[in-house]
C-alpha positions in Angstrom: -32.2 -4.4 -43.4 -29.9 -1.6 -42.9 -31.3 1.7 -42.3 -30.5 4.5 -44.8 -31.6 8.1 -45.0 -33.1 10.2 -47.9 -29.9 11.1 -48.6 -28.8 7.1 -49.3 -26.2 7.5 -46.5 -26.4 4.8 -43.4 -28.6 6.4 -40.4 -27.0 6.1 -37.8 -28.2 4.4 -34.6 -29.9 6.1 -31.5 -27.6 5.9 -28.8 -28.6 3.4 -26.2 -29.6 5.6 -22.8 -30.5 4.2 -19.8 -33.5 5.1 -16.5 -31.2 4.8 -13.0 -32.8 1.6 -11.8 -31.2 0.4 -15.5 -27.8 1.9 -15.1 -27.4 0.5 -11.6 -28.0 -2.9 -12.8 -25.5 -2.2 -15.7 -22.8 -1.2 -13.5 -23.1 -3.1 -10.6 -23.8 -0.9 -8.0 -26.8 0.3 -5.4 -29.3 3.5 -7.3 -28.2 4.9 -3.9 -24.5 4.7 -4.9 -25.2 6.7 -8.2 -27.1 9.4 -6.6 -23.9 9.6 -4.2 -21.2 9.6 -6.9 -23.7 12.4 -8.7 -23.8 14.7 -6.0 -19.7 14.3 -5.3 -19.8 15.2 -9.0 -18.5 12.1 -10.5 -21.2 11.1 -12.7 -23.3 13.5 -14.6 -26.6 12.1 -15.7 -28.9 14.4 -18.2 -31.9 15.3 -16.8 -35.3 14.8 -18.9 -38.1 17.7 -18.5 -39.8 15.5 -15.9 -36.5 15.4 -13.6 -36.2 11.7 -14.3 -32.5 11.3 -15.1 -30.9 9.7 -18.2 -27.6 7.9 -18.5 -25.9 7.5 -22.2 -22.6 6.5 -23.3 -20.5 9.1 -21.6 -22.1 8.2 -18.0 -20.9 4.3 -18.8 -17.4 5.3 -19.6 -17.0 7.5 -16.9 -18.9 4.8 -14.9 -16.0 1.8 -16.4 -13.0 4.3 -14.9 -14.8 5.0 -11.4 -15.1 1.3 -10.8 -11.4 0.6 -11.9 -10.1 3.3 -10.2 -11.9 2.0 -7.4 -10.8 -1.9 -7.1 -7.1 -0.4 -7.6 -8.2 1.0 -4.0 -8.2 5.3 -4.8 -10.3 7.2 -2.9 -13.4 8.7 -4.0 -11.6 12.3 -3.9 -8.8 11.0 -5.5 -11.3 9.6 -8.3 -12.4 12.6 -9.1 -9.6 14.3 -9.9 -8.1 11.3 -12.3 -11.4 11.5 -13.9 -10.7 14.8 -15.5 -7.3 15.2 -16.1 -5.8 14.5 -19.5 -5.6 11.5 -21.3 -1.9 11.3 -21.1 -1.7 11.6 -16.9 -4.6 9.3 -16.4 -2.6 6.5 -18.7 0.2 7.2 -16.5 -2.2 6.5 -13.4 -3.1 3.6 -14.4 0.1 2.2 -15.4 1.5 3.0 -11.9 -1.4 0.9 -10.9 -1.6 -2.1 -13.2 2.3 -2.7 -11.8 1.3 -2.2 -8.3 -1.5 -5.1 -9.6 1.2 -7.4 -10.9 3.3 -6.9 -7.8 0.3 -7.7 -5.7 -0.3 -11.0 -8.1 3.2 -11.8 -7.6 3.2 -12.1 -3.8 -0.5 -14.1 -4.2 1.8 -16.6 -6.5 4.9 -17.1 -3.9 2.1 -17.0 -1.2 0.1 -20.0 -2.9 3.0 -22.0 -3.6 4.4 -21.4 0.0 0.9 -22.9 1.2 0.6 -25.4 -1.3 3.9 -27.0 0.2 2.9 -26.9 3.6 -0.2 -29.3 2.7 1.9 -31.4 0.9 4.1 -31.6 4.1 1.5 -32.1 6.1 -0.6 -34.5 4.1 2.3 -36.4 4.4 3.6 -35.6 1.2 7.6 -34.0 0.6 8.6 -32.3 3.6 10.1 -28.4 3.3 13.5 -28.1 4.0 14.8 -25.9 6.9 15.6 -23.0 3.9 12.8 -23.4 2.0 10.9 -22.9 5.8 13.4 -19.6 6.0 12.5 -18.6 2.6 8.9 -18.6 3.1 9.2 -17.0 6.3 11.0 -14.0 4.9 8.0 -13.5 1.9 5.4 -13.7 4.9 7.6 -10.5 6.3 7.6 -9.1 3.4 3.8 -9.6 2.6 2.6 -8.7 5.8 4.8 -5.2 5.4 2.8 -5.0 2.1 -0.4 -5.1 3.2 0.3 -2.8 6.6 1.9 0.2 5.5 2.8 -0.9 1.3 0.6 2.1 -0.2 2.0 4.5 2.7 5.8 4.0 2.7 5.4 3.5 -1.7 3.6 7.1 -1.9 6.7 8.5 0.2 9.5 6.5 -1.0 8.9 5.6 -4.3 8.5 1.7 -5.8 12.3 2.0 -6.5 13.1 2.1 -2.7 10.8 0.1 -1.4 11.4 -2.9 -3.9 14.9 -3.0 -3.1 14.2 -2.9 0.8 12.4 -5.9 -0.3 14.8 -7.6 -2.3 17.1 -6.8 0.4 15.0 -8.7 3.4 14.4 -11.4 0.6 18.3 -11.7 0.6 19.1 -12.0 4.4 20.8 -15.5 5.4 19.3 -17.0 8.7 22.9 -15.6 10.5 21.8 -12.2 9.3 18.4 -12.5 10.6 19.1 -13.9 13.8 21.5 -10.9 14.1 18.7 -8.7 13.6 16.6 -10.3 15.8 19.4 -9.3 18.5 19.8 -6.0 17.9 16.0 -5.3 18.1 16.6 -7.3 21.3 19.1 -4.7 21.9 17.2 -1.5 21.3 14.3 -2.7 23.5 16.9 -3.7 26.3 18.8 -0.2 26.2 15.4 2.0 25.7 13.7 0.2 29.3 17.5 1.0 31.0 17.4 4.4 29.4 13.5 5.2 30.8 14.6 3.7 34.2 17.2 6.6 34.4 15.3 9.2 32.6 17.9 9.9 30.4 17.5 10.3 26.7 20.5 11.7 26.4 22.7 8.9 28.4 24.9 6.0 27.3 21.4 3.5 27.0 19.6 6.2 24.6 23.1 6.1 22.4 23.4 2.3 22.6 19.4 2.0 21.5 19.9 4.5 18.5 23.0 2.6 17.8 21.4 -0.5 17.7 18.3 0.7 15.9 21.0 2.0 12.8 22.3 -1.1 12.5 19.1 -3.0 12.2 17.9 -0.7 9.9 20.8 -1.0 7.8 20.4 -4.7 7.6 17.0 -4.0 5.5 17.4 -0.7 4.0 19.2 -0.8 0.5 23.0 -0.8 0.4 24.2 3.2 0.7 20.5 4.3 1.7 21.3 4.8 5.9 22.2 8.1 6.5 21.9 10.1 10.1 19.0 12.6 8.7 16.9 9.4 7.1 17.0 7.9 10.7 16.2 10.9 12.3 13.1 11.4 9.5 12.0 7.9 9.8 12.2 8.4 13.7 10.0 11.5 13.0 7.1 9.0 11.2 7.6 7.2 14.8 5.9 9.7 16.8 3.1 10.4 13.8 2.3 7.5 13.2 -0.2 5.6 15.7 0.8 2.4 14.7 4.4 2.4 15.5 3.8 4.3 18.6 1.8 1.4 19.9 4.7 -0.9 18.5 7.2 1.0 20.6 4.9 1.7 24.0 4.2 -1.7 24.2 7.7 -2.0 25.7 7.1 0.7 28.3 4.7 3.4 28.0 7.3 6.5 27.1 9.2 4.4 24.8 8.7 6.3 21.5 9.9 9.3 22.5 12.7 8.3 24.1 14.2 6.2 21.4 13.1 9.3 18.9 15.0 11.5 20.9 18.3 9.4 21.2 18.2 8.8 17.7 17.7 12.6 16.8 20.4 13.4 19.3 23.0 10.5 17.4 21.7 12.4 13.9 22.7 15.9 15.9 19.8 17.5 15.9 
């Protein structure tokens, strides 16, 4: 039967609390992992009289957004703040998210059809032609990129940019790609004959930067390439650990000298 009060209206129900031990196996996650998110003060358990602590409805919907915000891959700092900002700029978060989601689910979908071919190929089945081999090729590229530097280069550039770099790599005919293949050829050739003579500042340190422009122009968006964005993306060279080891893989120098020719073509 429902439950009314003297005054004939409906009583309403106690609202469900739970010990930690309960809570973790609620949400999921270690007692040890509460008491962490507590102290970094994202949760915010009541406390009874003998210091036991209580969680209620508030702690599980806070709880709900900490573990989203978490699988969309924010950091626990970045957490926080979300967690207390208004309603409006937290939808907006999350919007930004669910699309980087639907990209990533996307990629997953070219990624299992591209895979599903290649066992039908090689279980005998209908063999991939030479541009469906190209095409899958060039969404490897672009999937690898993703996953090594996607969150980075979005955060600076904007979705905007970096979708239409993609689209742009996604559009390159095999002549265009074998030409890019050369001119990297080129840049490494001309930076190892420009450290042989020491010379940033020579003919082989204009001829790299040169031949670096025009490969990047090849994947960045039509009207994008511009003397300063070389030079700035040259900049993210040197600070960045993982293009230095790209770059000094060639010769152990490298990164510098081609940041310096191409800074010296931008004329700084």
């Amino acid at each position: 039967m429902e439950s009314r009060g003297r005054d004939g209206k409906r009583a309403e129900a106690p609202e469900r609390t739970y010990s930690v031990g309960e809570f973790a196996s609620l949400t999921g996650v270690t007692v040890r992992t509460l008491y962490h998110y507590e102290s970094l003060g994202l949760l915010h358990p009541r406390r009874l009289p003998n210091g036991y602590r209580q969680y209620g409805r508030a702690d599980v919907d806070r709880m709900q957004q900490i573990l989203i915000l978490r699988e969309l891959g924010m950091g626990l700092s970045d957490i926080e703040r979300n967690l207390d900002v208004p309603p409006a700029q937290r939808r907006q978060t999350l919007r930004h998210h669910l699309e980087q989601l639907r990209r990533q689910r996307e990629r997953l979908d070219r990624i299992i059809t591209s895979v599903e071919a290649t066992l039908a190929e090689l279980d005998g089945g209908n063999t991939m032609s030479a541009d469906e081999k190209f095409e899958a090729f060039k969404q490897e590229l672009v999937d690898a990129n993703e996953r090594e530097y996607g969150q980075e280069v979005r955060g600076r550039w904007g979705d905007e940019a970096v979708d239409a770099s993609n689209q742009r790599l996604m559009g390159l005919s095999r002549a265009d790609f074998g030409r890019a293949q050369k001119l990297e050829g080129d840049v490494r050739s001309e930076v190892l004959a420009g450290l042989a003579d020491g010379d940033a500042d020579g003919s082989h340190g204009a001829a790299a930067a040169s031949a670096h422009a025009a490969w990047l122009r090849l994947f960045w968006p039509e009207g994008t390439f511009s003397p300063q964005a070389h030079a700035g993306l040259a900049q993210m060279y040197l600070a960045d650990d993982r293009f230095r080891a790209y770059y000094d893989a060639w010769a152990p120098g490298a990164t510098e000298f081609l940041v310096r020719a191409i800074e010296r073509s931008a004329g700084h």
